[in-house]
Jmol script that loads the backbone (N, CA, C; Angstrom):
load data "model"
ATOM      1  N   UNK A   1      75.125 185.482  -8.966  1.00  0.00           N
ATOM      2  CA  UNK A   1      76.109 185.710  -9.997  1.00  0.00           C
ATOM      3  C   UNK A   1      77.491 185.827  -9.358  1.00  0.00           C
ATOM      4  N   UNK A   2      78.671 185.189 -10.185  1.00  0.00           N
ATOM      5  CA  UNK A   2      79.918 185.437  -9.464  1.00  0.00           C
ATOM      6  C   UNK A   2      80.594 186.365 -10.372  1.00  0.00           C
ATOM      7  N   UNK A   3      81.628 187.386  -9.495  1.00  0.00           N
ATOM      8  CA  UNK A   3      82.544 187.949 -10.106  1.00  0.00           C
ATOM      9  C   UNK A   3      83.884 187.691 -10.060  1.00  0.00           C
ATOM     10  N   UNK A   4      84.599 187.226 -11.191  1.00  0.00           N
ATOM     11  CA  UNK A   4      85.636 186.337 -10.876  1.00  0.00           C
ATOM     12  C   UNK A   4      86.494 187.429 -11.072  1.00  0.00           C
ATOM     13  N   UNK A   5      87.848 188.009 -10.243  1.00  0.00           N
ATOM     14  CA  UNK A   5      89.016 188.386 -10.065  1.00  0.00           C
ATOM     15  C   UNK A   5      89.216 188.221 -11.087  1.00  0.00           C
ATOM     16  N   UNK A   6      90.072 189.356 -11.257  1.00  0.00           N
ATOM     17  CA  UNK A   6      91.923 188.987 -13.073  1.00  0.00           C
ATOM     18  C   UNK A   6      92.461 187.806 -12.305  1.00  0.00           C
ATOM     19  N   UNK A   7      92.669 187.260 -11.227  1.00  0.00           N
ATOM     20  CA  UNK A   7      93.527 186.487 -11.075  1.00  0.00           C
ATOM     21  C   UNK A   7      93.171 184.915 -10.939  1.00  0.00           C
ATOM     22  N   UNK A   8      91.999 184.717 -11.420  1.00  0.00           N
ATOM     23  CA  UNK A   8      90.908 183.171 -11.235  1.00  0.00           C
ATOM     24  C   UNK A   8      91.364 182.834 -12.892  1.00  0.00           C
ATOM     25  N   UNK A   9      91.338 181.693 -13.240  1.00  0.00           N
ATOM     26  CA  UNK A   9      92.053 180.939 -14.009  1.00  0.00           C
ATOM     27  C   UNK A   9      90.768 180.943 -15.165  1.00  0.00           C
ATOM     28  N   UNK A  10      91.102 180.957 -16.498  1.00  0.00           N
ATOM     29  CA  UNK A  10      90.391 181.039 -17.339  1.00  0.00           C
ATOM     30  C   UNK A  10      89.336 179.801 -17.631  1.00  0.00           C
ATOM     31  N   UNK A  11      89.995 178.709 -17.267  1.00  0.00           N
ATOM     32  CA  UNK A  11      89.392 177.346 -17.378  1.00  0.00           C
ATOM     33  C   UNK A  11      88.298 177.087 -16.307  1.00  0.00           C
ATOM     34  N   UNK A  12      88.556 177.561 -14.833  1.00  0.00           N
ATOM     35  CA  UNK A  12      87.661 178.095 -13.913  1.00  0.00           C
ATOM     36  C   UNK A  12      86.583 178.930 -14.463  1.00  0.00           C
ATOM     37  N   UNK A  13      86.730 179.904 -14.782  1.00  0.00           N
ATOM     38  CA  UNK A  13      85.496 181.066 -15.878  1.00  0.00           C
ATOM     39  C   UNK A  13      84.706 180.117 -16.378  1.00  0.00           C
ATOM     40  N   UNK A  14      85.183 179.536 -17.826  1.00  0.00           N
ATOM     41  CA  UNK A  14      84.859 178.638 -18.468  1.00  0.00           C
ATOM     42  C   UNK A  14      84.104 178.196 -17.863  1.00  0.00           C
ATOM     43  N   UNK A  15      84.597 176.482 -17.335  1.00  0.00           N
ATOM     44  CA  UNK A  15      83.961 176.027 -16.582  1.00  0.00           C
ATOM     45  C   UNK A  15      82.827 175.949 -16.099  1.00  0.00           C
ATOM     46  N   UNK A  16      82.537 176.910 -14.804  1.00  0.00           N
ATOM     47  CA  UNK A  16      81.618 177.431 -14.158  1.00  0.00           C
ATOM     48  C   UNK A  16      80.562 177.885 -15.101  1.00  0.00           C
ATOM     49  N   UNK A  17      80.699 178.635 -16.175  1.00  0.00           N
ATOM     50  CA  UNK A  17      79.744 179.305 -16.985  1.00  0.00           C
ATOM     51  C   UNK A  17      79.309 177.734 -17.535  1.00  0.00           C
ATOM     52  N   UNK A  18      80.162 177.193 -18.568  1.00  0.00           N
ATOM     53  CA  UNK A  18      79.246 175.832 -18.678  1.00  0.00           C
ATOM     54  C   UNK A  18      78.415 174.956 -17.983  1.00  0.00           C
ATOM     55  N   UNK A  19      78.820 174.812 -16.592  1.00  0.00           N
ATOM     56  CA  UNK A  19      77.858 174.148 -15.354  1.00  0.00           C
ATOM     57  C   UNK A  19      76.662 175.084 -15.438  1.00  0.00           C
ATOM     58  N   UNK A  20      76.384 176.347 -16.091  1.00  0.00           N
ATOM     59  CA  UNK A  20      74.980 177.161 -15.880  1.00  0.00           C
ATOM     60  C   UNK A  20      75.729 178.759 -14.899  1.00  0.00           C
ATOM     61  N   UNK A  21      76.897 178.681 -14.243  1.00  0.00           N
ATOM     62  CA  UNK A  21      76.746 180.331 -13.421  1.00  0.00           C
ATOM     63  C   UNK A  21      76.672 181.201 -14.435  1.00  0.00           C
ATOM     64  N   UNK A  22      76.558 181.954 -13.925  1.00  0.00           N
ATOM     65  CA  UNK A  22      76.500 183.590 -14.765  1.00  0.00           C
ATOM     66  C   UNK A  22      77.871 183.844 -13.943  1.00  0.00           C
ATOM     67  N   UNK A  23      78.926 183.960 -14.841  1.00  0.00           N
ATOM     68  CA  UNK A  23      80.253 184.410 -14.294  1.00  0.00           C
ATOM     69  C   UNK A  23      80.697 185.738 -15.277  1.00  0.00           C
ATOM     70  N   UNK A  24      80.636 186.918 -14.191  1.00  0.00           N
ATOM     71  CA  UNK A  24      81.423 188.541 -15.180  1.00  0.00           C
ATOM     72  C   UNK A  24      83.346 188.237 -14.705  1.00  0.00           C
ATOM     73  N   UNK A  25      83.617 188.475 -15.503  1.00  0.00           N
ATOM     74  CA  UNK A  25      84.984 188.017 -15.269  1.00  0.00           C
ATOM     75  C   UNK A  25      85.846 189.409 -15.638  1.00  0.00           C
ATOM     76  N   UNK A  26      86.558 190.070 -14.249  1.00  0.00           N
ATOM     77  CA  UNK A  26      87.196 191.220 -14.763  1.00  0.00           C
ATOM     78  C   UNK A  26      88.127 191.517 -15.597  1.00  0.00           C
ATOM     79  N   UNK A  27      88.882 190.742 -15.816  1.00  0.00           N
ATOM     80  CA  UNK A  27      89.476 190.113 -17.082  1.00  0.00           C
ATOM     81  C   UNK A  27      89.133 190.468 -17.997  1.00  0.00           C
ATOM     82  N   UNK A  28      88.058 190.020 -18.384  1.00  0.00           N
ATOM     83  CA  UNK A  28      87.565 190.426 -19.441  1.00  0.00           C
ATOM     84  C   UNK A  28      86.628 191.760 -19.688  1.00  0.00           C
ATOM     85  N   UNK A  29      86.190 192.434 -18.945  1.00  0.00           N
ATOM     86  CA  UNK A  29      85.558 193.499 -18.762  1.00  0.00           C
ATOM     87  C   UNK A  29      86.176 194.816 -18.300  1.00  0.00           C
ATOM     88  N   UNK A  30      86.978 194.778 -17.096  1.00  0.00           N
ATOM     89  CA  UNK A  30      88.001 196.241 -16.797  1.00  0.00           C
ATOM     90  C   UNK A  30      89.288 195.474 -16.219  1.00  0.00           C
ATOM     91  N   UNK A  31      89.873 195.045 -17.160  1.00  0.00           N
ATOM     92  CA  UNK A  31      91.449 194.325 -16.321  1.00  0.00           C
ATOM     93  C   UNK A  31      92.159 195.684 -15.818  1.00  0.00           C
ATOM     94  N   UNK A  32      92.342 195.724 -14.610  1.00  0.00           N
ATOM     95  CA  UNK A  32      93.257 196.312 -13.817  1.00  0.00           C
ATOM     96  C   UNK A  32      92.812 197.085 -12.696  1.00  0.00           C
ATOM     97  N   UNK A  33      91.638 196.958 -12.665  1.00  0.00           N
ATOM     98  CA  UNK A  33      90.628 198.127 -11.692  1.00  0.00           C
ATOM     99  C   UNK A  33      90.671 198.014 -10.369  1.00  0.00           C
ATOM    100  N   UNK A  34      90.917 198.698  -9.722  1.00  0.00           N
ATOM    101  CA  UNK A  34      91.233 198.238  -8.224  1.00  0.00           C
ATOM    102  C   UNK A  34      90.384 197.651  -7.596  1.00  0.00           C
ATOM    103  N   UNK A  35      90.664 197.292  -6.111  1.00  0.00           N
ATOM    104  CA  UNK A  35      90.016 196.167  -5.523  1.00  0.00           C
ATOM    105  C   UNK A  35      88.852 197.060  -5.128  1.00  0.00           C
ATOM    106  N   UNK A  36      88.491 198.213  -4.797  1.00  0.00           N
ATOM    107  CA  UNK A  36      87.409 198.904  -4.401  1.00  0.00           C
ATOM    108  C   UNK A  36      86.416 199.309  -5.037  1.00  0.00           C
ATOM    109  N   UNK A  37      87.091 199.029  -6.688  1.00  0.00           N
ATOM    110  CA  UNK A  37      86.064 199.221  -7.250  1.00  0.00           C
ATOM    111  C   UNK A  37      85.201 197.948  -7.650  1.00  0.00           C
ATOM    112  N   UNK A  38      85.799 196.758  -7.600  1.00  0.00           N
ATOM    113  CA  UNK A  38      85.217 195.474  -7.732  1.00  0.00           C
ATOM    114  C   UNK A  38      84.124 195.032  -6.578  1.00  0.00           C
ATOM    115  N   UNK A  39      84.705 195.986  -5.111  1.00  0.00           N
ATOM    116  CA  UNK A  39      83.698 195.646  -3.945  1.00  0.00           C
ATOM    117  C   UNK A  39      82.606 196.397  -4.341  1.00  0.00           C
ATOM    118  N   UNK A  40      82.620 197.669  -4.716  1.00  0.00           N
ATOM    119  CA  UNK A  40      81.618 198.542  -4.805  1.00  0.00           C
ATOM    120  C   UNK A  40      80.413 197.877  -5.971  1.00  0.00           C
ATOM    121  N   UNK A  41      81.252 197.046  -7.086  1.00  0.00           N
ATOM    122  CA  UNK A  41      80.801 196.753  -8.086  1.00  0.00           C
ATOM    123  C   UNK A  41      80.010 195.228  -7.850  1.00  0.00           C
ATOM    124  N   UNK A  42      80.334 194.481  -6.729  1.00  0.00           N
ATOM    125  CA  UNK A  42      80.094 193.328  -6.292  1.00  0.00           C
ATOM    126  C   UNK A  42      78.646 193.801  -5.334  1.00  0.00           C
ATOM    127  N   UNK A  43      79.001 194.728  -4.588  1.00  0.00           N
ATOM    128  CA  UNK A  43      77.662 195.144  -3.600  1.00  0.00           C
ATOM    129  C   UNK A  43      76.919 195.825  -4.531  1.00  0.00           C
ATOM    130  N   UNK A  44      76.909 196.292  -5.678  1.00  0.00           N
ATOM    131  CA  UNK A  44      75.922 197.108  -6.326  1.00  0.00           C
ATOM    132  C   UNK A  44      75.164 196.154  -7.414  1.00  0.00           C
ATOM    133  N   UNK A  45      75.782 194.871  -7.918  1.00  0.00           N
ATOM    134  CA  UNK A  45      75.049 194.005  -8.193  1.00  0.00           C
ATOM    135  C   UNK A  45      74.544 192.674  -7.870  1.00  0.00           C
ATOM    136  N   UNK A  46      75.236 192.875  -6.526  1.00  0.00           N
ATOM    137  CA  UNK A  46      74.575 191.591  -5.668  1.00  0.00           C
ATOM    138  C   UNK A  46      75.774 190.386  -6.094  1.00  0.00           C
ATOM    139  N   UNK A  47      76.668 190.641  -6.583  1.00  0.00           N
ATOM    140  CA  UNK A  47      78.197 189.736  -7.048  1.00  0.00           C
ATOM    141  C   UNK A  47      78.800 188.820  -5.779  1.00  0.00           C
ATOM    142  N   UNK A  48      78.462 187.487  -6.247  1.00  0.00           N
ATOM    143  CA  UNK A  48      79.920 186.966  -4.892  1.00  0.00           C
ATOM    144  C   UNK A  48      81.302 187.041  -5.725  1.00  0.00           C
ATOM    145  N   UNK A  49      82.254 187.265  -5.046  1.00  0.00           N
ATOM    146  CA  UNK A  49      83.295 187.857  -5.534  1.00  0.00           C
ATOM    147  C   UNK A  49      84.283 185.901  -5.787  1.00  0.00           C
ATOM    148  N   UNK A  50      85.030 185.801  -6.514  1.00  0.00           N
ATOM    149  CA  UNK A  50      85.542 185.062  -6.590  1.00  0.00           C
ATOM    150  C   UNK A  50      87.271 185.271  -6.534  1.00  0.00           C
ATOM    151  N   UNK A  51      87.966 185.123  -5.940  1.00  0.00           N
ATOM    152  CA  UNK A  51      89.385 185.729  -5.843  1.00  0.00           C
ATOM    153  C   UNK A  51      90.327 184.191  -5.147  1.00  0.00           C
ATOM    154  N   UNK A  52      91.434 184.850  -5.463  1.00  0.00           N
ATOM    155  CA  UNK A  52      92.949 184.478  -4.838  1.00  0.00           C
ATOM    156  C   UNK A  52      93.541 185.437  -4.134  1.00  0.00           C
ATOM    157  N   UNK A  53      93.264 186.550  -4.049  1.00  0.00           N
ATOM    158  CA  UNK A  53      93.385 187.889  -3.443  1.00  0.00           C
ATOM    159  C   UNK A  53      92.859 187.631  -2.209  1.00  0.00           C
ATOM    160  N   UNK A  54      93.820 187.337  -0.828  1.00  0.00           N
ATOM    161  CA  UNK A  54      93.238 187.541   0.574  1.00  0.00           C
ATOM    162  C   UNK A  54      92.895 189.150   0.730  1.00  0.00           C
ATOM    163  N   UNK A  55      93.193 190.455   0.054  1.00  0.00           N
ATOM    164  CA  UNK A  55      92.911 191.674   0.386  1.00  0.00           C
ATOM    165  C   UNK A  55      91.324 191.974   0.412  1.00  0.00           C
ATOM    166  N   UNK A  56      90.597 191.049  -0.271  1.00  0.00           N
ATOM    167  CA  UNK A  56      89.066 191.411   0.054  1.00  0.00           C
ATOM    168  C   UNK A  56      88.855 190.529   1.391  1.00  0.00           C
ATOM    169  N   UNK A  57      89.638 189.727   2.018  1.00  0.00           N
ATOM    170  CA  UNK A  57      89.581 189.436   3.540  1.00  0.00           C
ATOM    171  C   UNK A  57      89.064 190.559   3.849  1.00  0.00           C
ATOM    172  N   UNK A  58      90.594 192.010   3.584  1.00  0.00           N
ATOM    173  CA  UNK A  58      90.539 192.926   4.070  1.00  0.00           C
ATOM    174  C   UNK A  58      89.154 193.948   4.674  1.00  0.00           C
ATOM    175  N   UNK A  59      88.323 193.741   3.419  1.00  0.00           N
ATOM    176  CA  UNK A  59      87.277 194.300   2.591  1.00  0.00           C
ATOM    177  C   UNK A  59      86.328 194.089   3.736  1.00  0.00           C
ATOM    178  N   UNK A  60      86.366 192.799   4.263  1.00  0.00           N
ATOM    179  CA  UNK A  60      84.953 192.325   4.642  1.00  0.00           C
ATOM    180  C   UNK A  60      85.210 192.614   6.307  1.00  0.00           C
ATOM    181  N   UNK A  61      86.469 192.307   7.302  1.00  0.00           N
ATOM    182  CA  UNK A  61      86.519 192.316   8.710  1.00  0.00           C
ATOM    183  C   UNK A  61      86.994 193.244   9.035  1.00  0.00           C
ATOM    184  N   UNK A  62      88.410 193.878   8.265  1.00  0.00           N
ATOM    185  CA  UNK A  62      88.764 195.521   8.628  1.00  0.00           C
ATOM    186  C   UNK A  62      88.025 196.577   8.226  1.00  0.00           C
ATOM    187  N   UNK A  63      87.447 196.385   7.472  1.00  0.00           N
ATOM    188  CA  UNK A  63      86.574 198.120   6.863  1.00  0.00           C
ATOM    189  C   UNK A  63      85.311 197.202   7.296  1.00  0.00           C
ATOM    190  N   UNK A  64      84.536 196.532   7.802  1.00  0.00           N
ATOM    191  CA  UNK A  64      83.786 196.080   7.945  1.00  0.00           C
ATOM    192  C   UNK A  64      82.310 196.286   6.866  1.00  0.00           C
ATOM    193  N   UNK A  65      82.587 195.885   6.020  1.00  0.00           N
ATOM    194  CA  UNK A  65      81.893 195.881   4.764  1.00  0.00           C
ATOM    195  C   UNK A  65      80.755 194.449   5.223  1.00  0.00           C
ATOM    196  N   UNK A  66      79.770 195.216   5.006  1.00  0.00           N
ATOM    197  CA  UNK A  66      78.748 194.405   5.548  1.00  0.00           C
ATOM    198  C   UNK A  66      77.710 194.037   3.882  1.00  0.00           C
ATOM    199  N   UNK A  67      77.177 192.631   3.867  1.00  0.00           N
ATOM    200  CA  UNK A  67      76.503 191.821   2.347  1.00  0.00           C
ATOM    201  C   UNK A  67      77.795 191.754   1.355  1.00  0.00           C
ATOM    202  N   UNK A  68      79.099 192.013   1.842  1.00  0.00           N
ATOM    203  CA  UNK A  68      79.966 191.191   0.815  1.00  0.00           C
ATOM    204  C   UNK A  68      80.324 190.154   0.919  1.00  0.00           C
ATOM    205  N   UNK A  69      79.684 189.073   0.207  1.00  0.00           N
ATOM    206  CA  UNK A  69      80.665 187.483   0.096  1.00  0.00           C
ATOM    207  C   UNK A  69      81.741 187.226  -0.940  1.00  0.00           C
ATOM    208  N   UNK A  70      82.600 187.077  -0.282  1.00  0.00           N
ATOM    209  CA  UNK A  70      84.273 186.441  -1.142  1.00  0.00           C
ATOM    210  C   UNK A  70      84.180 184.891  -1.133  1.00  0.00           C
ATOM    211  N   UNK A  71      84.273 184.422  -2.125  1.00  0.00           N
ATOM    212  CA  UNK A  71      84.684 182.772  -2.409  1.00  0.00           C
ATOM    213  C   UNK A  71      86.392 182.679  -2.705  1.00  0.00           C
ATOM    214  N   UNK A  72      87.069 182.758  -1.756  1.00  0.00           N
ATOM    215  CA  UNK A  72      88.795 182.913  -1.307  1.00  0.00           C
ATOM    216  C   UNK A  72      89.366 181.713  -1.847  1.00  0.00           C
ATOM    217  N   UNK A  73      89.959 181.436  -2.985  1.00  0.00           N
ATOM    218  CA  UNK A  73      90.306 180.480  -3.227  1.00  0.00           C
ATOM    219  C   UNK A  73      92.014 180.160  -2.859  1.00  0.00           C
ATOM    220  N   UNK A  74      92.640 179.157  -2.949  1.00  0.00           N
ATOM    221  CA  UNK A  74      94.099 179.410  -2.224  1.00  0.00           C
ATOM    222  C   UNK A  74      94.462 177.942  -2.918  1.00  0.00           C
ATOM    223  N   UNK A  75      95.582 177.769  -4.110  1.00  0.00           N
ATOM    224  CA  UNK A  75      95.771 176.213  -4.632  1.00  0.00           C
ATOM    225  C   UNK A  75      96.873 176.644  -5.375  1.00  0.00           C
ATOM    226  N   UNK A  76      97.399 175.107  -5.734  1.00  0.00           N
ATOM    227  CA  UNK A  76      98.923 175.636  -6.695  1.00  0.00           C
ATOM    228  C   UNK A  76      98.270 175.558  -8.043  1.00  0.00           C
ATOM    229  N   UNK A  77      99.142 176.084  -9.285  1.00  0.00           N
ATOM    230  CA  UNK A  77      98.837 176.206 -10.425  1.00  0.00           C
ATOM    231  C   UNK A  77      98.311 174.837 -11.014  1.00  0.00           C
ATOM    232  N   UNK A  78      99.141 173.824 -10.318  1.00  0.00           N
ATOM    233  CA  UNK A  78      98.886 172.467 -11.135  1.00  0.00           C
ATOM    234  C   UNK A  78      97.390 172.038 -10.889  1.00  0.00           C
ATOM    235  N   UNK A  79      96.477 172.514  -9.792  1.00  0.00           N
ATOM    236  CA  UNK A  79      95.606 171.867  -9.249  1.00  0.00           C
ATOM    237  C   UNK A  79      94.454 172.487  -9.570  1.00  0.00           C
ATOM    238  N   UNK A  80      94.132 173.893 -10.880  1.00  0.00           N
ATOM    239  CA  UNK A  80      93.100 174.228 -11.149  1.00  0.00           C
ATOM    240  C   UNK A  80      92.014 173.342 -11.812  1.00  0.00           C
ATOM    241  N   UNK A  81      92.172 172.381 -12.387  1.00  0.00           N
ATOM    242  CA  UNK A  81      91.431 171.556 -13.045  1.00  0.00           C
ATOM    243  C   UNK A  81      90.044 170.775 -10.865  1.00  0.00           C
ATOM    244  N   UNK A  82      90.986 170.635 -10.613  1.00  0.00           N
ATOM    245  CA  UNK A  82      90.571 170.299  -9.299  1.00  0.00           C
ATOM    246  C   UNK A  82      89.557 170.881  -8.385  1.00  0.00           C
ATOM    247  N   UNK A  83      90.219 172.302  -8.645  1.00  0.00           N
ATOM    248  CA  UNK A  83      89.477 173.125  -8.122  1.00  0.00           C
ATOM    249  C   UNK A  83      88.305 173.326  -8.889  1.00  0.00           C
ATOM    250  N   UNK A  84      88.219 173.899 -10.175  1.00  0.00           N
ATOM    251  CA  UNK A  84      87.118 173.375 -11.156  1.00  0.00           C
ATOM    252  C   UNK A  84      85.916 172.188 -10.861  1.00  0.00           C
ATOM    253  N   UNK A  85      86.574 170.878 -10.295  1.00  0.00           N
ATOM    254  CA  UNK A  85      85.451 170.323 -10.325  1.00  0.00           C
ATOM    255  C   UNK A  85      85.012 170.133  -9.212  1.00  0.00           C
ATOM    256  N   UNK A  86      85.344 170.473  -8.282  1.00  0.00           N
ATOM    257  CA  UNK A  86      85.334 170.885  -6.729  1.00  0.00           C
ATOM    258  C   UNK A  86      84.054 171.992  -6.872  1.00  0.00           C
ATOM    259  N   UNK A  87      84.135 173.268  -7.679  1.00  0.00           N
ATOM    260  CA  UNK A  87      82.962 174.699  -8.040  1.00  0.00           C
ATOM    261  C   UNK A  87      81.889 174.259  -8.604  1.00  0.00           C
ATOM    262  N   UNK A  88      81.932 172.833  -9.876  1.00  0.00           N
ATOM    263  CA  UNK A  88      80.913 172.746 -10.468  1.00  0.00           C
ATOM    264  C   UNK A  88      80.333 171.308  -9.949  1.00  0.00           C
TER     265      UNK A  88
END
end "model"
wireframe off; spacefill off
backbone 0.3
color backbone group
């Protein structure tokens, strides 16, 4: 299951859920919740995290948070459709 960041593009969500993922999207569930609680919330249900946020870099090599996977995404606005079919 992925957990997509407030900051992953709605059409991405979409998307992905139509190809078949199971995508929780914080967005839509606790918009604003800090990043620790999304790790805690990612390791407690087995979540790969989906972000634009390099701070769960942070997450995983400085606090050395061990069974968290981040899918780090990094693109300009124009190119989400791209990225989209690049995920599915």
């Amino acid at each position: 299951m992925i957990l997509a960041d407030e900051n992953i593009h709605s059409f991405i969500i979409n998307s992905l859920r139509h190809s078949g993922f199971t995508v929780i999207s914080v967005n839509e569930l606790s918009k604003g919740i800090k990043d620790e609680k999304i790790v805690h919330w990612a390791l407690e249900e087995n979540y790969i995290i989906l972000t634009e946020d390099k701070d769960f870099g942070e997450w995983v090599f400085a606090h050395h948070i061990k069974n968290l996977s981040v899918l780090f995404l990094r693109y300009s606005f124009e190119d989400y459709k791209i990225i989209t079919n690049t995920l599915c």
